[in-house]
C-alpha positions in Angstrom: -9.8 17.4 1.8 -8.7 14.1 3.9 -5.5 13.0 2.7 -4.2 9.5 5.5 -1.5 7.4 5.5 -1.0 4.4 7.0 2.8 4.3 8.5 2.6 0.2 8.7 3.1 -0.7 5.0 1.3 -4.4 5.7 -1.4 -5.3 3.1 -4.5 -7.2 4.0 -5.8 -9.5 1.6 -9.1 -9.7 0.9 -11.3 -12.1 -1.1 -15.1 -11.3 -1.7 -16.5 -14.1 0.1 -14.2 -13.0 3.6 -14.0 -9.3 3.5 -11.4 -8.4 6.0 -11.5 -4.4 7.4 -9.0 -3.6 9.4 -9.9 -1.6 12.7 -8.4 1.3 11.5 -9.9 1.4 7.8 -13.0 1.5 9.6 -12.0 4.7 11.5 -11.0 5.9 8.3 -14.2 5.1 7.0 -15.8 7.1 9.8 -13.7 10.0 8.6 -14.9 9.7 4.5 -18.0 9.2 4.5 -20.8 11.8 4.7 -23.2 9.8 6.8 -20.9 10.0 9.8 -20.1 13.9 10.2 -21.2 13.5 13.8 -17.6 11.6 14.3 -14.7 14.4 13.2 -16.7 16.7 14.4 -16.8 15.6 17.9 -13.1 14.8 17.5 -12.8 18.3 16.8 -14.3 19.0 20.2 -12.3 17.5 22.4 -9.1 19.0 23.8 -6.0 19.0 21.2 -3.4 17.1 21.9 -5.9 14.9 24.3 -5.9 11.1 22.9 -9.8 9.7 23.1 -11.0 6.1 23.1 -12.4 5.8 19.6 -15.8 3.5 20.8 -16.3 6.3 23.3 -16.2 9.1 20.5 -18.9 6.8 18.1 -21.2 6.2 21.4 -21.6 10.1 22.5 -22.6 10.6 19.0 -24.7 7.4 18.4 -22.8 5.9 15.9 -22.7 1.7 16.5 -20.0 0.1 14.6 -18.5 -3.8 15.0 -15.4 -1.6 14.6 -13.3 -0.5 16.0 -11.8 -2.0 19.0 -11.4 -0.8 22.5 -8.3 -0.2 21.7 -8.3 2.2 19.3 -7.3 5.8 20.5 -7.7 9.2 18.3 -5.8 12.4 19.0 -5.7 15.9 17.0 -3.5 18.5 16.9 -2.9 21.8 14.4 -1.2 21.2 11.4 2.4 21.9 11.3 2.0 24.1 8.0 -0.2 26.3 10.2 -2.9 25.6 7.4 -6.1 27.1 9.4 -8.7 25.4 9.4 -7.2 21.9 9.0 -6.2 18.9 11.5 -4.3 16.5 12.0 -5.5 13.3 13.5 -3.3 10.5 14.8 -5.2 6.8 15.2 -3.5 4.3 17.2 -4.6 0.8 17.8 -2.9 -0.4 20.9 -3.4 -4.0 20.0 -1.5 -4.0 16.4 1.1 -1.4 16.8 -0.4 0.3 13.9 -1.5 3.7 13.3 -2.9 5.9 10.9 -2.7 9.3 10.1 -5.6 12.0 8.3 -5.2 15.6 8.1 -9.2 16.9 7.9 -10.4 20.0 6.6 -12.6 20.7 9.8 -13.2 24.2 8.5 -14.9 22.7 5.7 -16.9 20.1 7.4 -18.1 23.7 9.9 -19.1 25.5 7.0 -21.1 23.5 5.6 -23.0 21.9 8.6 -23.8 26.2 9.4 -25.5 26.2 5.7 
């Protein structure tokens, strides 16, 4: 279950020839989609509470992406409902101002790599 939020409201427009994705969709993208289970999991094992440079995070586990800037940090902590096996990650792009937010149901994502 990923459920994020994005806490600046602003809405990018987007036509089909110019395809705008902003550096934090892309992490968000990281986060969705199957193909890169490498990336929350290796949030997952940094320290919590820690913030980590995002392009450092995608390098150690080979991922290359345009996105996202160097200036994009990632941090996770426990949920505050005490929901085991869940956490919640805080993106931050120093650049914009903006940030997003994902709880990630890293039990899940365990269990499933172990099978």
């Amino acid at each position: 279950m990923l459920q994020n939020s994005n806490s600046n409201s602003v809405n990018h427009l987007r036509s089909e020839e110019d395809e705008v994705i902003e550096p934090l969709e892309e992490c968000m993208n990281f986060l969705t989609n199957e193909c890169y289970d490498r990336f929350p999991l290796q949030i997952f094992y940094r320290e919590k509470g820690v913030w980590s440079r995002v392009t450092d995070l995608l390098a150690e586990v080979k991922i290359i992406a345009e996105y996202p800037s160097e200036n994009i940090f990632v941090v996770w902590l426990d949920m505050p409902s005490a929901e085991e096996g869940y956490m919640f990650l805080l993106f931050y792009d120093m650049d914009s101002g903006k940030s997003y937010t994902a709880i990630y149901n890293i039990a899940g994502l365990l269990e499933h790599k172990s099978t």
